[in-house]
TIZA-17015 format. One record per residue (C-alpha): x, y, z; residue number from 1; residue in one letter. Coordinates in steps of 0.25 Angstrom, whole numbers, plus 2048, in hexadecimal, padded with zeros to 3 digits. Example, Ala and Ser with C-alpha at 12.3 -4.5 7.8 and 13.67 -1.06 7.14 Angstrom:
residues 2
> px py pz num residu
> 831 7EE 81F 1 A $
> 837 7FC 81D 2 S $
//
This chain:
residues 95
> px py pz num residu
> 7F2 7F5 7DC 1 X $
> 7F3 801 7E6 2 X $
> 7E6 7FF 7EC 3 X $
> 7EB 7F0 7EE 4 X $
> 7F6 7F6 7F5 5 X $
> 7EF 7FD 7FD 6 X $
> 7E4 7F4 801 7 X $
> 7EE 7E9 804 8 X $
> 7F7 7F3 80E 9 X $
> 7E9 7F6 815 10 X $
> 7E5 7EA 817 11 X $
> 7E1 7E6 826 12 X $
> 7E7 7E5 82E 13 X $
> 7F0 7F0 829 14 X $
> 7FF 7EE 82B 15 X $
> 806 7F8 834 16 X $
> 80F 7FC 82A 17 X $
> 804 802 822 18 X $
> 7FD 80A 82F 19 X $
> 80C 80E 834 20 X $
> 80F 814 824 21 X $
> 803 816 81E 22 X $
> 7FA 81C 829 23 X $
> 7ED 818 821 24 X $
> 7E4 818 82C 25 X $
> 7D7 812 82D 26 X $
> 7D4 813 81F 27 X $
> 7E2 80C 81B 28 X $
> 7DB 809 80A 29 X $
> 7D5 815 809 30 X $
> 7DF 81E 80F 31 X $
> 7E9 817 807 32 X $
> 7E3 816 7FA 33 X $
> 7E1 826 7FB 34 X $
> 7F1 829 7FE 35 X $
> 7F3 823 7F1 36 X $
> 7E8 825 7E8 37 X $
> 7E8 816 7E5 38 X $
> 7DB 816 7E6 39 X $
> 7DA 81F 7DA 40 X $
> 7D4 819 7CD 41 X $
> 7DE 81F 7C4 42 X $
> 7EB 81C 7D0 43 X $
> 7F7 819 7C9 44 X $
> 806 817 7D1 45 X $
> 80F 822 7D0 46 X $
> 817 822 7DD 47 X $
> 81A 815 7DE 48 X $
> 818 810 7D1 49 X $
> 80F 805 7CF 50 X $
> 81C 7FD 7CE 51 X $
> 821 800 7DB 52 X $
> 814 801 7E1 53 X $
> 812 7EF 7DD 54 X $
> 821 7F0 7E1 55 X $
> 81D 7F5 7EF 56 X $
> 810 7ED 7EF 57 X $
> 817 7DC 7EF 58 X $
> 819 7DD 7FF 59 X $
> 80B 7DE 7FF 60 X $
> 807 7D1 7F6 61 X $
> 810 7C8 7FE 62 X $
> 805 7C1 807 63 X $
> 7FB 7C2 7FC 64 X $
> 7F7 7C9 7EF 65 X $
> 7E6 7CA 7F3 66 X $
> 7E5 7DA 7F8 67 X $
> 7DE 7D3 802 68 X $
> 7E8 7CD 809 69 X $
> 7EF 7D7 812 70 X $
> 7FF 7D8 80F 71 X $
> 807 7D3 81C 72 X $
> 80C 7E1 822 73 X $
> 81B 7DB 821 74 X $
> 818 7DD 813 75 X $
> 813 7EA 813 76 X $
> 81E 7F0 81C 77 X $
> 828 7ED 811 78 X $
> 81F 7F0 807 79 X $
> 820 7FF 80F 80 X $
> 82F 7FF 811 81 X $
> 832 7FA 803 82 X $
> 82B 804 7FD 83 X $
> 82B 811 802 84 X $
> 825 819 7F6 85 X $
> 819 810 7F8 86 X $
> 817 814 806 87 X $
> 817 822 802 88 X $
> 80E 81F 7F8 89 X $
> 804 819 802 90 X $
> 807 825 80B 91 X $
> 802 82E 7FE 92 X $
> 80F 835 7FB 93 X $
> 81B 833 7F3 94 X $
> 825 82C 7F6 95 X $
//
């Protein structure tokens, strides 16, 4: 689920919102799968909790429920604002 996350919010073209926050750079999956140690085998939620984190994640389903169907960035811009703690969390800190 947090790689699906993560490959939805990268996909191109990548919304503002996530080079404006984020910052991932060129390598926007990678970068961001190795903040959050989502990429991990044995990753599990802490902070937000898994909960939270599906919680934080509905904006992103809207337009369609294929990870390869890029979110609108409408929707990922209140997915940001809506949820701080998972901004920090793609960031790679606490909240």
């Amino acid at each position: 689920m947090c790689q699906d996350l993560v490959t939805r919010l990268c996909s191109q073209p990548v919304c503002e919102a996530v080079t404006q926050t984020l910052a991932p750079g060129e390598a926007c999956e990678e970068t961001l799968l190795a903040r959050t140690g989502c990429g991990a085998a044995d990753f599990t939620f802490t902070s937000p909790s898994r909960g939270r984190f599906l919680e934080c994640r509905t904006p992103l389903l809207r337009l369609s429920e294929r990870v390869d169907v890029a979110p609108r960035c409408e929707d990922v811009a209140e997915a940001f604002s809506t949820c701080p703690d998972l901004v920090a969390f793609l960031k790679g800190g606490a909240p």
